[in-house]
PASEBA-1860 file (N, C-alpha, C; in nm, 3 decimals):
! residues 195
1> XXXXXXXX> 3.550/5.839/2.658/3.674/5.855/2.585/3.775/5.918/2.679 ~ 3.885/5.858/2.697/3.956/5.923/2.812/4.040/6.020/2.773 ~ 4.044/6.032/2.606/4.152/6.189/2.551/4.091/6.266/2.582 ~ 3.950/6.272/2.565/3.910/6.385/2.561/3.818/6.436/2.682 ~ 3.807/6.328/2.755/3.760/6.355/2.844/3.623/6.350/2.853 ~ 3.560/6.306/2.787/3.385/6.332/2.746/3.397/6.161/2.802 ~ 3.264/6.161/2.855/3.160/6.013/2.930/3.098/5.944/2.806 ~ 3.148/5.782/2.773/3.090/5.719/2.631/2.974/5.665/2.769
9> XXXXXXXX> 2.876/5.608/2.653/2.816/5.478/2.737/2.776/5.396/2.615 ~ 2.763/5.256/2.735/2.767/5.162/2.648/2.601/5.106/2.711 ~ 2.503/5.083/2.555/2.405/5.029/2.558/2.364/4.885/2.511 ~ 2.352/4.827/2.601/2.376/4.639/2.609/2.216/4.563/2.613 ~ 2.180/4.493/2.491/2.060/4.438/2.568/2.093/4.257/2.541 ~ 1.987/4.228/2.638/2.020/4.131/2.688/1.891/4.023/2.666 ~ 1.896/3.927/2.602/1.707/3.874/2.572/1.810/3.675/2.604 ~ 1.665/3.626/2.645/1.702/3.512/2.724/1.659/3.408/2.607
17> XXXXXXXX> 1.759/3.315/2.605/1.723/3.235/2.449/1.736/3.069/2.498 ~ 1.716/3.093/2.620/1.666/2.931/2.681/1.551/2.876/2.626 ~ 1.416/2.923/2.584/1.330/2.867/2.550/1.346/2.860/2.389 ~ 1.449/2.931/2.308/1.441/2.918/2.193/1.533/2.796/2.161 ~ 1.636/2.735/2.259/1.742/2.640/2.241/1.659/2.554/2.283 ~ 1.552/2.529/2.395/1.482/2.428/2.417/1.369/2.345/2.296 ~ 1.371/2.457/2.233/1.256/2.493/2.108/1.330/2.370/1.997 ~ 1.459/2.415/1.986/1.579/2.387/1.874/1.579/2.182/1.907
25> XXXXXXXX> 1.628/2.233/2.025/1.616/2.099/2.067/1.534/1.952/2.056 ~ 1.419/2.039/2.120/1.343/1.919/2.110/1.280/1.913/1.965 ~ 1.271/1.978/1.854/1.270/1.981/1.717/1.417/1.879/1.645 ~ 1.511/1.878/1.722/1.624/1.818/1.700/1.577/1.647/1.727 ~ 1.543/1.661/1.876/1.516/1.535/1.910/1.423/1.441/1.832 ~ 1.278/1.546/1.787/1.179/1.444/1.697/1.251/1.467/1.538 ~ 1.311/1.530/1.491/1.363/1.502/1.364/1.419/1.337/1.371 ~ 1.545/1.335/1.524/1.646/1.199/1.452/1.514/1.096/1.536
33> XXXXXXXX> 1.410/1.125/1.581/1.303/0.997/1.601/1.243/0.965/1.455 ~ 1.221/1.009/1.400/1.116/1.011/1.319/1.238/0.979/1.201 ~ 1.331/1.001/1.224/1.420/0.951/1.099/1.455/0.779/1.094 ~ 1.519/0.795/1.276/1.526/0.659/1.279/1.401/0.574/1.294 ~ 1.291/0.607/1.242/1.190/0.536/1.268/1.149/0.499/1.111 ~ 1.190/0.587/1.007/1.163/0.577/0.889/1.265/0.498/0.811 ~ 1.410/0.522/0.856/1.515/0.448/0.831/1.539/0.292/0.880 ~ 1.462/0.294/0.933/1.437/0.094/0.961/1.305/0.057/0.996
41> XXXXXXXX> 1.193/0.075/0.963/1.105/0.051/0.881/1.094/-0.055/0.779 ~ 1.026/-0.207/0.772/0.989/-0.259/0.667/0.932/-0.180/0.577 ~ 0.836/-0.091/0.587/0.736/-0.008/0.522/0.852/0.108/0.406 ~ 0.809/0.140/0.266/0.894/0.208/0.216/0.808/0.368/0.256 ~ 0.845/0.442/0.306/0.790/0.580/0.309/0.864/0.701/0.254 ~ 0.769/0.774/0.179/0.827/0.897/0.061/0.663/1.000/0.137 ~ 0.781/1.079/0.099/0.711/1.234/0.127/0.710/1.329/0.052 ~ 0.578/1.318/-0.032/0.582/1.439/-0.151/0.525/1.560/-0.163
49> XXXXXXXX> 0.486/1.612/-0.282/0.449/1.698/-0.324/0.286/1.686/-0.375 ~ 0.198/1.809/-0.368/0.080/1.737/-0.482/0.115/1.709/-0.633 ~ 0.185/1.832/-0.665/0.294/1.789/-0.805/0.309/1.695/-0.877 ~ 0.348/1.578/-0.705/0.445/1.422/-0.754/0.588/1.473/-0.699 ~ 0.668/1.558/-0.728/0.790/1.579/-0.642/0.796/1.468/-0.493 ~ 0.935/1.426/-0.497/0.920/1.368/-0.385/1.068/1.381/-0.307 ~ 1.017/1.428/-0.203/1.168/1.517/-0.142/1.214/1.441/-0.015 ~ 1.146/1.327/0.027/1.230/1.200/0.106/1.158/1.085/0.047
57> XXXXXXXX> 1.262/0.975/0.015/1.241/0.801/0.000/1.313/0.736/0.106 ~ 1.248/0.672/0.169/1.330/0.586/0.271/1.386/0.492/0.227 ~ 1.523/0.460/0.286/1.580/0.319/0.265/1.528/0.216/0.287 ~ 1.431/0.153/0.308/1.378/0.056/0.246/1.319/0.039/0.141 ~ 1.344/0.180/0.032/1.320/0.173/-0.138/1.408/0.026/-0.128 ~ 1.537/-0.007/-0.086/1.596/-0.119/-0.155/1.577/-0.238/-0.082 ~ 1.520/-0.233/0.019/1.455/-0.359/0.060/1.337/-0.454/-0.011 ~ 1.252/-0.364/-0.060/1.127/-0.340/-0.125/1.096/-0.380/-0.241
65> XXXXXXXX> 1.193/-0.269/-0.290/1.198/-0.305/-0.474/1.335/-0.296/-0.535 ~ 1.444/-0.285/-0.433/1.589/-0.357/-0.470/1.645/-0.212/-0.570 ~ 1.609/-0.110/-0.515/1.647/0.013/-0.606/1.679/0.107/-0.449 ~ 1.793/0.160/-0.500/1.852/0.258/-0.343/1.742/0.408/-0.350 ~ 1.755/0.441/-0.290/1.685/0.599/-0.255/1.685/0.693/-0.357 ~ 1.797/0.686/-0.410/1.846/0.818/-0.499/1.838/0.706/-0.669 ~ 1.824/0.591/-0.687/1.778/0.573/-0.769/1.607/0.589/-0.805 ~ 1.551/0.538/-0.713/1.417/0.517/-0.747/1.383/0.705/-0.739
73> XXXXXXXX> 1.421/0.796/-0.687/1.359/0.951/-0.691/1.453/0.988/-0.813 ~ 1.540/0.900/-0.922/1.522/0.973/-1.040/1.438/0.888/-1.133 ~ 1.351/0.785/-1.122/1.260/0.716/-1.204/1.144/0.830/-1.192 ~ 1.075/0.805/-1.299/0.925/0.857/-1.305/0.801/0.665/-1.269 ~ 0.728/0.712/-1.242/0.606/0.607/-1.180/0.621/0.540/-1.317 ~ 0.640/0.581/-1.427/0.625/0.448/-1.563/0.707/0.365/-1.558 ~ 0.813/0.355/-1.503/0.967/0.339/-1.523/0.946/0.196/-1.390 ~ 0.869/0.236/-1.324/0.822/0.112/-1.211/0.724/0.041/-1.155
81> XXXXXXXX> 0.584/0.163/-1.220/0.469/0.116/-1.220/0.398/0.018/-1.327 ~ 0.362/-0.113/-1.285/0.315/-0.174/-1.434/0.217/-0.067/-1.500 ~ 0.244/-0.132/-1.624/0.177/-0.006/-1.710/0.026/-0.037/-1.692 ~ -0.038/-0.146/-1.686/-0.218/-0.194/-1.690/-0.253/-0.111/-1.526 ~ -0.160/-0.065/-1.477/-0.247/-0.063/-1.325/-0.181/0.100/-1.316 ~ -0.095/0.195/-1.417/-0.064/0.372/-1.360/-0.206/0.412/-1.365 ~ -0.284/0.434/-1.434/-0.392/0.520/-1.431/-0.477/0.506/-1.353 ~ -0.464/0.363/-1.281/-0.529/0.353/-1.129/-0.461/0.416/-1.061
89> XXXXXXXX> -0.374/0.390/-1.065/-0.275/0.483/-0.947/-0.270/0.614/-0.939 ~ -0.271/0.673/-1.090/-0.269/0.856/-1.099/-0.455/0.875/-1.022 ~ -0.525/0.838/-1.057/-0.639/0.818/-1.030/-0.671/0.825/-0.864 ~ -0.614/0.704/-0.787/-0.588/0.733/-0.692/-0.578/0.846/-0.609 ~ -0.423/0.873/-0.655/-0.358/1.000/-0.579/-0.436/1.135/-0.603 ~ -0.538/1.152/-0.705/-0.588/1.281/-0.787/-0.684/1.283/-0.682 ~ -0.745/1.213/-0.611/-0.838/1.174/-0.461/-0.794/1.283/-0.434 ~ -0.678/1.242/-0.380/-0.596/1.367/-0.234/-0.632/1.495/-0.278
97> XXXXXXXX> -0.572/1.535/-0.374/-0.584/1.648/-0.455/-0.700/1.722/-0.450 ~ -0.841/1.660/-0.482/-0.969/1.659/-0.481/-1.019/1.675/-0.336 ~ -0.952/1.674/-0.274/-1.048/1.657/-0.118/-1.032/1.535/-0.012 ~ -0.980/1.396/-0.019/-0.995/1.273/0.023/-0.858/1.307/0.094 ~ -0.871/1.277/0.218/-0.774/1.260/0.306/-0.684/1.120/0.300 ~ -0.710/1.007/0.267/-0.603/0.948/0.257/-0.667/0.828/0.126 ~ -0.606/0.769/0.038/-0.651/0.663/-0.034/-0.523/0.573/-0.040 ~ -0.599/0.409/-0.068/-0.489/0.289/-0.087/-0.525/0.234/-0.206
105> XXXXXXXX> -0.455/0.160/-0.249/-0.482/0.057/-0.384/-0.344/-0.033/-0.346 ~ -0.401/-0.136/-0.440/-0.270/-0.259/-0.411/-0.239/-0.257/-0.613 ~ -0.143/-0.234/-0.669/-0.097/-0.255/-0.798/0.004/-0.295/-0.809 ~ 0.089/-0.317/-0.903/0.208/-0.406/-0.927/0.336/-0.315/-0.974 ~ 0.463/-0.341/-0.929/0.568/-0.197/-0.920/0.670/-0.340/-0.952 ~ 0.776/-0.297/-0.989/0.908/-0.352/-1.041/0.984/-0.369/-0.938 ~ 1.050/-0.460/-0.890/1.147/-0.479/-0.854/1.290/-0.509/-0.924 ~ 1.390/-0.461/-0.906/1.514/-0.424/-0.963/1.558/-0.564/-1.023
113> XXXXXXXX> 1.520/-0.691/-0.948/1.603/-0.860/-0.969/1.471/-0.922/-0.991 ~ 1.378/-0.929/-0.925/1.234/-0.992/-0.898/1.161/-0.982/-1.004 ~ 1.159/-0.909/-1.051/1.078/-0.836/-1.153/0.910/-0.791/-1.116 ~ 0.796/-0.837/-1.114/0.704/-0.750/-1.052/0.637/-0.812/-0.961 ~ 0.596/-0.722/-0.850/0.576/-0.773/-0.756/0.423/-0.679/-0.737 ~ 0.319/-0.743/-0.620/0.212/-0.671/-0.570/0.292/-0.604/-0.435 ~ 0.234/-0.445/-0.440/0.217/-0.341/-0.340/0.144/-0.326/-0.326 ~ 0.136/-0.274/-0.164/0.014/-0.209/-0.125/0.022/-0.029/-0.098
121> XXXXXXXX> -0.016/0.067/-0.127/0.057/0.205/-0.129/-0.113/0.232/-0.069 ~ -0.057/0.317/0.053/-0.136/0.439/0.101/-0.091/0.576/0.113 ~ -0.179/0.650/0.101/-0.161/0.796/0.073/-0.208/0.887/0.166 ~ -0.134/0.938/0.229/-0.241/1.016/0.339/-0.184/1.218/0.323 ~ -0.308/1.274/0.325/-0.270/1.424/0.344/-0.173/1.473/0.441 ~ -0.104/1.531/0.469/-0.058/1.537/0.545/-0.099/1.672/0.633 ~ -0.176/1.702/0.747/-0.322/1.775/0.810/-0.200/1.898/0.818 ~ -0.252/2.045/0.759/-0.178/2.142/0.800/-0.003/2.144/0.710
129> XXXXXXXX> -0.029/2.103/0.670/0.102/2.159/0.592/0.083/2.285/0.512 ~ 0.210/2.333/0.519/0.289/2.495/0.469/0.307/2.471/0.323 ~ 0.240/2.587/0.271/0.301/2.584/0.141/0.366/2.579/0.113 ~ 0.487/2.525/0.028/0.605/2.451/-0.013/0.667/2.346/0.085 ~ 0.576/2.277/0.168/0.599/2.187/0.244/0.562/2.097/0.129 ~ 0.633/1.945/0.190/0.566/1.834/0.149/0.411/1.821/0.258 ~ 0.302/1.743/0.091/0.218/1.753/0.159/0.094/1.643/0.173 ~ 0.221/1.521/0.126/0.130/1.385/0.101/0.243/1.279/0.187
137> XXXXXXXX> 0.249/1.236/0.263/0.293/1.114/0.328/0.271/0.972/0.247 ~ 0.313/0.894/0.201/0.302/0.739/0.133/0.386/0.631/0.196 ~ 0.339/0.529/0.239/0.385/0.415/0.276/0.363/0.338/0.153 ~ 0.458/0.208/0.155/0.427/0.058/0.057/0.485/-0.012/0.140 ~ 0.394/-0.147/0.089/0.435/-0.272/0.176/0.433/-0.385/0.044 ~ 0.508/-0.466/0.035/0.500/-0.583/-0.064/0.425/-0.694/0.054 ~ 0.275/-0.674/-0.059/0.164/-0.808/-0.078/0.185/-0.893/-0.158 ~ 0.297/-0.910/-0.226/0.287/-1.064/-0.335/0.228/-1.164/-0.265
145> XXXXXXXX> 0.267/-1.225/-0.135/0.230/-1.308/-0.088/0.084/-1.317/-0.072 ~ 0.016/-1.246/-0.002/-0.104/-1.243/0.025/-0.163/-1.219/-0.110 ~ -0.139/-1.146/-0.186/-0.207/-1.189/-0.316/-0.169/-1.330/-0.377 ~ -0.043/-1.399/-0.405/-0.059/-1.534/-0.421/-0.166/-1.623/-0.339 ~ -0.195/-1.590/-0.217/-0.269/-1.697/-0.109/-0.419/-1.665/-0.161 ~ -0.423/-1.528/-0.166/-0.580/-1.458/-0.249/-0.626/-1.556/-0.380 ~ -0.468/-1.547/-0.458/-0.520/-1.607/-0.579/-0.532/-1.783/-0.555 ~ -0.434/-1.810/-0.466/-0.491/-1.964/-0.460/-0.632/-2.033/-0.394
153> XXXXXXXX> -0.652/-1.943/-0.302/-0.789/-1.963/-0.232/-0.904/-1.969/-0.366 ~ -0.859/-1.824/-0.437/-1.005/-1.824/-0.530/-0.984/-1.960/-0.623 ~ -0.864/-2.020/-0.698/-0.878/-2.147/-0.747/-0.902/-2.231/-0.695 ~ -0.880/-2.256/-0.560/-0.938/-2.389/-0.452/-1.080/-2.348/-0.480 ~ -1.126/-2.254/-0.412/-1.295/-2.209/-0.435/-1.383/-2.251/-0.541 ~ -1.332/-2.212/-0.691/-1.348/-2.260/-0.758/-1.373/-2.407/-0.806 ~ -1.273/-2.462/-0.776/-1.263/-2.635/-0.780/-1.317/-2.699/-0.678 ~ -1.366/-2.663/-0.534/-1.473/-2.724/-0.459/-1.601/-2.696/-0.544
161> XXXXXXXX> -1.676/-2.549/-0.587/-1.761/-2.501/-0.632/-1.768/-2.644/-0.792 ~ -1.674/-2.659/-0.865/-1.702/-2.735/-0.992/-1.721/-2.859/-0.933 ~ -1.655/-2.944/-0.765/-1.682/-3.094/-0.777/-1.832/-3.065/-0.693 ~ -1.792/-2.975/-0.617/-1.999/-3.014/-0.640/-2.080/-2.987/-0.688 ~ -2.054/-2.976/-0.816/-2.145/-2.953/-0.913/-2.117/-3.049/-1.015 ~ -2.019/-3.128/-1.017/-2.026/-3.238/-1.010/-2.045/-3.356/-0.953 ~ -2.052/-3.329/-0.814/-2.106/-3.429/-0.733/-2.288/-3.425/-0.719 ~ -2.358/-3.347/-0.735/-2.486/-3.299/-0.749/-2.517/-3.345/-0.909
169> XXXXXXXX> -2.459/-3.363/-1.010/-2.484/-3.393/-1.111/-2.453/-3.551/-1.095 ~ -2.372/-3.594/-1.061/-2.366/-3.755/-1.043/-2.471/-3.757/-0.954 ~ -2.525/-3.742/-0.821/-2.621/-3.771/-0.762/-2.733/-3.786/-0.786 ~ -2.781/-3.671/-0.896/-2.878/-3.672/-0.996/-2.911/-3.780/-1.093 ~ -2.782/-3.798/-1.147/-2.783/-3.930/-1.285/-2.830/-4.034/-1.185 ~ -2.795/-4.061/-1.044/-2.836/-4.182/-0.972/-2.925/-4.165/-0.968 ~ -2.988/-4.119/-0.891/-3.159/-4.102/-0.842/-3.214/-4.135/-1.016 ~ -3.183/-4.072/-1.114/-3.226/-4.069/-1.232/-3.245/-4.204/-1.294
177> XXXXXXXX> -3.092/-4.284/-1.234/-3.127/-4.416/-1.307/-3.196/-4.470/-1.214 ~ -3.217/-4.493/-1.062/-3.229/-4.584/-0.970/-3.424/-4.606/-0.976 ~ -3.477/-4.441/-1.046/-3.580/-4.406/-1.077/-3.651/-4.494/-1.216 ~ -3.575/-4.489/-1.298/-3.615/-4.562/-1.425/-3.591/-4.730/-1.414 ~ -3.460/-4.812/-1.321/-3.425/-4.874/-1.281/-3.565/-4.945/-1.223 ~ -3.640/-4.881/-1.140/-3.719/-4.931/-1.044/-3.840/-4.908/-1.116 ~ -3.873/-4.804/-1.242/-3.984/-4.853/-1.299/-3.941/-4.985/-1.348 ~ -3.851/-5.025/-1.436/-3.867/-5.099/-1.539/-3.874/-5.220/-1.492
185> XXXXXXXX> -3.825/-5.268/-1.343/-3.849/-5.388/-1.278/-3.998/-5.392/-1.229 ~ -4.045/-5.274/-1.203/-4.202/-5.315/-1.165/-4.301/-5.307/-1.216 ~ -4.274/-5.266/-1.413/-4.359/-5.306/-1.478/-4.367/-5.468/-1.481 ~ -4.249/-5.506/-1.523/-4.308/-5.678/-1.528/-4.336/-5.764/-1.455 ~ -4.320/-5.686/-1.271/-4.361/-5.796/-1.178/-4.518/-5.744/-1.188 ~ -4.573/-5.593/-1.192/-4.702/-5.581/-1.206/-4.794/-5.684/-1.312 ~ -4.734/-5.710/-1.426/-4.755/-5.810/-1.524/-4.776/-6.002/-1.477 ~ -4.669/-6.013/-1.379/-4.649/-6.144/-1.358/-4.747/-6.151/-1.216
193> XXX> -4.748/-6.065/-1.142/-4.907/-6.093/-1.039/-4.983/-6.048/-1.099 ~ -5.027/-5.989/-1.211/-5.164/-5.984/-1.235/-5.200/-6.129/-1.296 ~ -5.086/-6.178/-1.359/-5.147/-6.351/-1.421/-5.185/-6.468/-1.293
END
C-alpha cells in the first residue's frame, strides 16, 4: 500500500490445464463422431433407460418408420408396437434387466404411411454405465423384405413338399395298376397254354 507505507503481497497460483483441454477435446471430438455416425446411419438407434425412458432417437426414426425423432419419443411402444407381438417385446427387454447382456427379436412396428412393417430390434447393455446414465443401447433395421422372401420360400417349400406327394402317389396308382394290369393278362394266357 503506498499511503501507508506497509509491503502488500500478492499470492498467485498457477495449475497447468493443458491436459484438462486435451481431455475436453478429444471428448469433443468422439461426441461429433459418434453423432455423425448415428445421424446417418440406415440403422434407427435410441439410447435408454432400464425404466424405458429414452433420452436419444436417431434420425433415421423417419427413415424407418416415417415418424421424426421428437415424434416417435412422445409415443409409448403401444402406439407403434403391433399389439400380438408387445409382450414379446416387454419380455425381451426384461432379459437386460435380469442379467442378459444383449437380446433381439424381429416383431412388427407401424410405420407412419406404410402401415406395418417387420423389425429387427437389438438390445445391448451398455458395459459400465453411471447411474442416471442411459443404460441400454437399441438399434432397428426394417426386415419386411426378408421376411416376405422367408414367407415365400416356406410356401414354395410347401408346394414342392405337396407335388411330391403327389407325384409319389401317382407313381404308386401306376405300379398299382401296371401290377393288377399284368395279373389280369396272365391269368388267361396261363389258361390258354395250359389247353
Amino acid at each position: 500500500d503506498k499511503q501507508s507505507g506497509a509491503a502488500t503481497s500478492v499470492i498467485c497460483s498457477l495449475r497447468d490445464m493443458t491436459e484438462r483441454k486435451r481431455a475436453e477435446q478429444a471428448l469433443a471430438e468422439s461426441e461429433a463422431r459418434y453423432r455423425l455416425l448415428a445421424e446417418n446411419t440406415s440403422e434407427l438407434i435410441i439410447l435408454g433407460h432400464d425404466d424405458g425412458r429414452r433420452v436419444y432417437i436417431s434420425p433415421a426414426s423417419e427413415r424407418l418408420l416415417g415418424f421424426t425423432p421428437e415424434e416417435l419419443g412422445a409415443m409409448h411402444l403401444r402406439d407403434h408396437v403391433h399389439p400380438d407381438d408387445l409382450q414379446r417385446l416387454y419380455a425381451a427387454t426384461a432379459r437386460l434387466v435380469t442379467g442378459e447382456d444383449q437380446v433381439s427379436l424381429v416383431y412388427r412396428s407401424l410405420h407412419k404411411t406404410r402401415g406395418w412393417i417387420s423389425i429387427e430390434g437389438g438390445f445391448r447393455r451398455i458395459p459400465g454405465a453411471a447411474a442416471g446414465q442411459p443404460s441400454i443401447v437399441a438399434t432397428f433395421r426394417d426386415v419386411s423384405e426378408r421376411e416376405r422372401q422367408a414367407t415365400a420360400l416356406e410356401k414354395a417349400k410347401a408346394a414342392a413338399e405337396m407335388a411330391q406327394q403327389q407325384a409319389e402317389h401317382a407313381s404308386q396308382a401306376k405300379t398299382d395298376f401296371l401290377a393288377s394290369m399284368s395279373h389280369e393278362i396272365r391269368t388267361p394266357l396261363h389258361g390258354i397254354i395250359g389247353y
